[in-house]
C-alpha positions as CSV (number, residue, x, y, z in Angstrom):
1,X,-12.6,88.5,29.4
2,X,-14.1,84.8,30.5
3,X,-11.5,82.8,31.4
4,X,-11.5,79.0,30.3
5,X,-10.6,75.7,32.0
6,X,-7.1,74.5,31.0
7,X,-4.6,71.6,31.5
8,X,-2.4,73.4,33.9
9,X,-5.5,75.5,36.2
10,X,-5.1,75.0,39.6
11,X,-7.7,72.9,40.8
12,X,-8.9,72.2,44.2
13,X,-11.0,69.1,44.8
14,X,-12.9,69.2,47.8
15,X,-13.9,65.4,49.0
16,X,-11.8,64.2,46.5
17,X,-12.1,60.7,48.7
18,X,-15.9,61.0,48.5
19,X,-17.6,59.5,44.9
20,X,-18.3,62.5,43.7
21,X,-14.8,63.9,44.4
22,X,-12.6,60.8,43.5
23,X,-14.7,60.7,39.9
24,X,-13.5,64.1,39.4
25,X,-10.0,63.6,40.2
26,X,-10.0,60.5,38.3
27,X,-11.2,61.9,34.7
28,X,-9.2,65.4,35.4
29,X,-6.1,62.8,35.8
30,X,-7.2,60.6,32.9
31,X,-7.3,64.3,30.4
32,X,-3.7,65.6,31.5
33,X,-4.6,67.8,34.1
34,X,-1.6,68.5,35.9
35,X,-2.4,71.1,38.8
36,X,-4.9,69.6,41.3
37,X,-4.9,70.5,44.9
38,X,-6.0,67.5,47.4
39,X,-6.2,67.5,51.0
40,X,-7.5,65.2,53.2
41,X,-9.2,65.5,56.6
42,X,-6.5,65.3,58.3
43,X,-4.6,67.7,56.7
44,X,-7.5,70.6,56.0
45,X,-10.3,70.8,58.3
46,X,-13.2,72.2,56.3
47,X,-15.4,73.3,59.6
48,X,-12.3,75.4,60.9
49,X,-13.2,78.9,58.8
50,X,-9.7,80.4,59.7
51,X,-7.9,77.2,58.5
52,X,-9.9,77.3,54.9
53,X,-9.6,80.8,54.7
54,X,-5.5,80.1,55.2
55,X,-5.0,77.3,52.9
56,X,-6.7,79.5,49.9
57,X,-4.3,82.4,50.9
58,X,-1.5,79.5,50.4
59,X,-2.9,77.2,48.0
60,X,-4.0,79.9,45.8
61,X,-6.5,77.8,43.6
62,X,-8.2,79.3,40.6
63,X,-11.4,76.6,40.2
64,X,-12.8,74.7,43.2
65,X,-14.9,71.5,43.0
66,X,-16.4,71.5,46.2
67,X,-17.9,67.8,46.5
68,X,-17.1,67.6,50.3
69,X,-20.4,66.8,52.5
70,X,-22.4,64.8,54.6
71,X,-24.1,62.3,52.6
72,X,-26.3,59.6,53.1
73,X,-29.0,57.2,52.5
74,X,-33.3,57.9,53.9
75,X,-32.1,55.8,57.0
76,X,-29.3,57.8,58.2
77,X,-31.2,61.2,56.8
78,X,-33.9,60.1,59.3
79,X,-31.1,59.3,62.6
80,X,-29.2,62.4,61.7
81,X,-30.8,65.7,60.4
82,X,-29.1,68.1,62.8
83,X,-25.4,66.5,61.4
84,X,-27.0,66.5,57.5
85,X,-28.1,70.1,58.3
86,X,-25.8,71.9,59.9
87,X,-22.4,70.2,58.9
88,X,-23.2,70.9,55.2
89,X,-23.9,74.4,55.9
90,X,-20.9,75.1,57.7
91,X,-18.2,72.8,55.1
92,X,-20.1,75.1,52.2
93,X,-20.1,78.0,53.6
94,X,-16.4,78.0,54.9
95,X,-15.3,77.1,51.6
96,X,-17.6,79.4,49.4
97,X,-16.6,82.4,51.8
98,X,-13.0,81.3,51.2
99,X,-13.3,80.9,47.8
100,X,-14.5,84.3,47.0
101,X,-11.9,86.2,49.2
102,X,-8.6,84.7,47.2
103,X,-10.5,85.4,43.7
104,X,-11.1,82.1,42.7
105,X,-12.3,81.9,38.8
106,X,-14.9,80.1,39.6
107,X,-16.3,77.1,41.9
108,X,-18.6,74.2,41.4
109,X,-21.4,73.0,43.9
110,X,-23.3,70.2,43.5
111,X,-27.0,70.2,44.9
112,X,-29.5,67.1,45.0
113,X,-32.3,66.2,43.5
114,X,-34.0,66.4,46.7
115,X,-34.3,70.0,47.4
116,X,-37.2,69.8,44.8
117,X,-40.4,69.8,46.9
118,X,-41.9,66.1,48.1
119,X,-44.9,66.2,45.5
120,X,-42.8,67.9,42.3
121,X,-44.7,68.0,39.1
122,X,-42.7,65.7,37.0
123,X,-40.3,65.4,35.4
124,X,-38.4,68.1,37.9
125,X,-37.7,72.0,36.4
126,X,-35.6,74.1,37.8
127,X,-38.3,76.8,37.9
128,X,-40.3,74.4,40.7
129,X,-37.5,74.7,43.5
130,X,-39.7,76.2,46.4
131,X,-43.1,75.5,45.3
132,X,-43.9,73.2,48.1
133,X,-42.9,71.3,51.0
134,X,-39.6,69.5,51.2
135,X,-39.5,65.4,51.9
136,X,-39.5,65.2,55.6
137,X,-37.0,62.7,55.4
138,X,-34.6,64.2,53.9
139,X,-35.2,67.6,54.7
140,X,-32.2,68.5,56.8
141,X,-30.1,68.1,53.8
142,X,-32.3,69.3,51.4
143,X,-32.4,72.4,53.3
144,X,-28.7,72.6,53.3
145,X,-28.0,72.1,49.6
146,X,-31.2,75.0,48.5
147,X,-29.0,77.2,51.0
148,X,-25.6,76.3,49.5
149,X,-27.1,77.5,45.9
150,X,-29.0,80.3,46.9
151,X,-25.7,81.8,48.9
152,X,-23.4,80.8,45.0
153,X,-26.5,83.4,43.5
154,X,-26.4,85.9,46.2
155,X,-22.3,86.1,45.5
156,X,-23.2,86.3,42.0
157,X,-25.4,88.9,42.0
158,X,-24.0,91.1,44.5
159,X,-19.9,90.6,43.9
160,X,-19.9,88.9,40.4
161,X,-18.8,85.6,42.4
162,X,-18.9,82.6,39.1
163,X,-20.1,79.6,40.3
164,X,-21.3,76.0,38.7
165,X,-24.4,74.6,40.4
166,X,-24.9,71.2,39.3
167,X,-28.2,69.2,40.1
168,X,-27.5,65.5,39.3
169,X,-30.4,62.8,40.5
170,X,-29.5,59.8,42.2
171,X,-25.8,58.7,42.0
172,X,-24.1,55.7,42.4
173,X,-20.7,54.0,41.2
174,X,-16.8,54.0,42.7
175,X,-16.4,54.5,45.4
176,X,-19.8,54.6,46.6
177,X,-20.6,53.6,50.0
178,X,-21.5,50.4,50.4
179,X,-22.3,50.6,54.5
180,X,-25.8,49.1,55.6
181,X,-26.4,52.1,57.9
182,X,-25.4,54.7,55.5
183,X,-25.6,53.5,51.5
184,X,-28.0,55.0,49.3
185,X,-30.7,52.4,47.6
186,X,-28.9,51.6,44.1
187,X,-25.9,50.0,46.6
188,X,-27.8,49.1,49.8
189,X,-29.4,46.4,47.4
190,X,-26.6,45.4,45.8
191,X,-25.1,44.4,48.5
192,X,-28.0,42.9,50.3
193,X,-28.6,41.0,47.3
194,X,-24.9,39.7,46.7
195,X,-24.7,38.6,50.0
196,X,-28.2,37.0,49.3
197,X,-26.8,34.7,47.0
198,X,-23.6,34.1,48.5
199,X,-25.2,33.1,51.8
200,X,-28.0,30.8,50.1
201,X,-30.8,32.9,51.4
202,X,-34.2,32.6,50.2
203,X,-35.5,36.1,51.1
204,X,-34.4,39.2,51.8
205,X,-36.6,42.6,53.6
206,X,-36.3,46.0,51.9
207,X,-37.7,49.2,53.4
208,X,-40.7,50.5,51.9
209,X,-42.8,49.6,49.4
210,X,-40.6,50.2,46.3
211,X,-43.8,51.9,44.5
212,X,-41.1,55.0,44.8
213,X,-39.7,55.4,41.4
214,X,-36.0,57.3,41.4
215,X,-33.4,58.4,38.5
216,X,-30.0,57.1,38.2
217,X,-26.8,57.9,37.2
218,X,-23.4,56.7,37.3
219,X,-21.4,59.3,39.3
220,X,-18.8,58.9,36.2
221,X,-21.5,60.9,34.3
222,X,-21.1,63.7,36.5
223,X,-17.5,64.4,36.6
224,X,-18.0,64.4,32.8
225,X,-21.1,66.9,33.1
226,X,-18.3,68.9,35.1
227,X,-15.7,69.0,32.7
228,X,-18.1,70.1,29.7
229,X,-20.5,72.2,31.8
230,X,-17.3,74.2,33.5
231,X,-16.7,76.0,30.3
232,X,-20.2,75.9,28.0
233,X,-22.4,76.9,30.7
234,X,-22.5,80.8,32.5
235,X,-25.1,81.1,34.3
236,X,-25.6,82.1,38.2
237,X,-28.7,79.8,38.9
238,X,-28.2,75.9,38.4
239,X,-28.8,73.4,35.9
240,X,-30.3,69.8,36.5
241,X,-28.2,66.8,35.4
242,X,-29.3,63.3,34.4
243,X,-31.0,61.0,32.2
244,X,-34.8,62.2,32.2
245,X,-36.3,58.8,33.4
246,X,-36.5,56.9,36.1
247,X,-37.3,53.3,37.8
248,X,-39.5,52.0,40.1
249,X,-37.2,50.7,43.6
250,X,-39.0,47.1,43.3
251,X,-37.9,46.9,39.2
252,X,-34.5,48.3,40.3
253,X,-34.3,45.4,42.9
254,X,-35.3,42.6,40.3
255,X,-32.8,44.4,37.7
256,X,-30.3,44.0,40.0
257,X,-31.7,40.5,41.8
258,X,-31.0,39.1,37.5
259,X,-27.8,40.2,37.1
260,X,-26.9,38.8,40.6
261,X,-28.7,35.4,40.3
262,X,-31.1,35.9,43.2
263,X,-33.6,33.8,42.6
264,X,-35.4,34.0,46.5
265,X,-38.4,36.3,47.6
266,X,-38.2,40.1,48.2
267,X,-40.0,41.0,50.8
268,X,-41.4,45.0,50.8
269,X,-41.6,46.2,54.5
270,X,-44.1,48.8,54.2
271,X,-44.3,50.1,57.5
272,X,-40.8,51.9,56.5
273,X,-41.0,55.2,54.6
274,X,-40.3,55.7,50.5
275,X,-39.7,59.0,51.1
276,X,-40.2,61.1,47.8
277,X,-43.2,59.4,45.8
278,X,-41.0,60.6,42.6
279,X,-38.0,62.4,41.0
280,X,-37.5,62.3,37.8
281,X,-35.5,65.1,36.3
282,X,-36.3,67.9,33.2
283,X,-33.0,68.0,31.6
284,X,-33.9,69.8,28.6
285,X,-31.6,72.6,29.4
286,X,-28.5,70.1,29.8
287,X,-29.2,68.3,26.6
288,X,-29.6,71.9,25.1
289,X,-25.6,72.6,26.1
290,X,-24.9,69.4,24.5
291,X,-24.2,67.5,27.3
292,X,-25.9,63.8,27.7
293,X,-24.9,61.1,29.9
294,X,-23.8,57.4,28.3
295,X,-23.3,55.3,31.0
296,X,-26.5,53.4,31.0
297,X,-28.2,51.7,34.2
298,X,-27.5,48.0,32.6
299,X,-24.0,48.3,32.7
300,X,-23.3,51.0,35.4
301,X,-25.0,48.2,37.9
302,X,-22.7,45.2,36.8
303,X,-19.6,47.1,37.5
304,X,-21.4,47.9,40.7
305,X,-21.9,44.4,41.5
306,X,-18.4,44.1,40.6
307,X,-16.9,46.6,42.9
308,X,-19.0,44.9,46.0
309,X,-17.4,41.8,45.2
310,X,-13.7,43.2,44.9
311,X,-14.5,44.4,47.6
312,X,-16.1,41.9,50.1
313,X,-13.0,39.6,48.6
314,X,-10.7,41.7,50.2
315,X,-12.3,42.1,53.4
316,X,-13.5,45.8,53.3
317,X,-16.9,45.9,53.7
């Protein structure tokens, strides 16, 4: 008999300090769940195996959100691909493994729009992961993440392991980073472009060309994609989440240049990589579950400005 998602499962978030993670946590708050299971890094170390495998015996969760990872933006993908490699197979793999020994119900994993190969027919389909070759840039992680689902399949097939794979395009919203070593491109340019104005600067430099065209969505969307998808959707592959079109980087920098009231020069620095020409997600098979996001790019980038400036106010970026 399937067994459905209720007020009082016992939930463990994993990352729930991350975006993803705290956007979960938020809406599962906000609709009465009353069971969640945090733990920070201090307190559960996700690349001991013995210490995961003992907090399940303890914790006894039923569902698992696993959002924990090493994330990033193309610059630190380029520095670090050994840490966006192998660190995200070992956190998966220690908590998958986990997860299936204590019977969990079922556990959500959340890929990237990146594991799609660098010259994807658009918009993406699920059928055209590994067709081609992976975005050099970003492949350490990619690689990771097309592990992470193929292992959720493989536990699926041969145990009758239920997972969740989610494949949501670019994110961006609370808690996102805001760093200029690590931020991904929606909120490296907001806050390049914030500071812009506030520092009376004429121009700013941007990597690339910004001919690359990407797909955003408000990581809100995605915890709500969760809460639907976790009891409308059984399947043991995965199922790509977003809105179905995208924006060039150079009209996403002028979008956001408006609503800020930069009025200087952007300067391209095309000697710096793009990375994937294009990705633009298929979501037929979302919209056929019912599911569509409604946070639209308008209004999911003011209250992105808005966060920067909360927090540059108080002195934390």
């Amino acid at each position: 008999m399937k067994r459905m998602l209720s007020k009082d499962s016992r939930i463990f978030i994993a990352g729930h300090r991350g975006m993803v993670g705290s956007a979960i946590e938020r809406l599962l708050i906000k609709e009465g769940f009353i069971n969640l299971i945090t733990r920070t890094k201090q307190e559960l170390n996700l690349f001991d195996r013995n210490a995961v495998v003992n907090f399940f015996t303890e914790a006894k969760p039923e569902y698992v959100i696993l959002s924990a990872a090493r994330v990033g933006g193309i610059k630190a993908n380029i520095a670090s691909p050994v840490e966006f490699l192998n660190d995200n197979l070992i956190i998966q793999n220690n908590v998958i493994n986990a997860s299936y020994l204590a019977n969990v119900t079922k556990l959500i994993f959340f890929g990237s729009s990146c594991i799609y190969p660098r010259n994807c027919p658009q918009p993406m389909k699920e059928e055209y992961l590994l067709t081609g070759k992976l975005e050099p840039t970003n492949e350490g992680y990619a690689l990771a993440k097309i592990a992470g689902l193929k292992l959720l399949e493989y536990y699926n097939k041969q145990y009758g392991f239920s997972s969740l794979s989610l494949i949501p395009c670019n994110l961006y919203g609370t808690n996102d980073s805001f760093h200029p070593e690590h931020s991904h491109a929606l909120s490296a340019l907001v806050r390049r472009l914030v500071d812009a104005v506030d520092n009376n600067m004429h121009e700013v430099n941007v990597w690339g060309t910004g001919l690359a065209c990407r797909e955003f969505m408000h990581v809100d969307d995605l915890a709500k994609a969760v809460l639907y998808l976790v009891n409308n959707y059984e399947n043991p592959g995965f199922i790509n989440i977003g809105w179905g079109t995208d924006i060039s980087i150079r009209e996403l920098a002028l979008l956001i240049a408006s609503q800020v009231g930069y009025r200087g020069e952007i300067n391209w620095d095309s000697t710096k990589p793009d990375g994937m020409p294009k990705k633009c997600m298929e979501v037929t098979m979302m919209e056929s579950l019912g599911f569509r996001p409604s946070i639209n790019l308008e209004s999911g980038i003011r209250q992105t400005i808005q966060e920067y400036r909360n927090l540059k106010w108080k002195g934390q970026v």
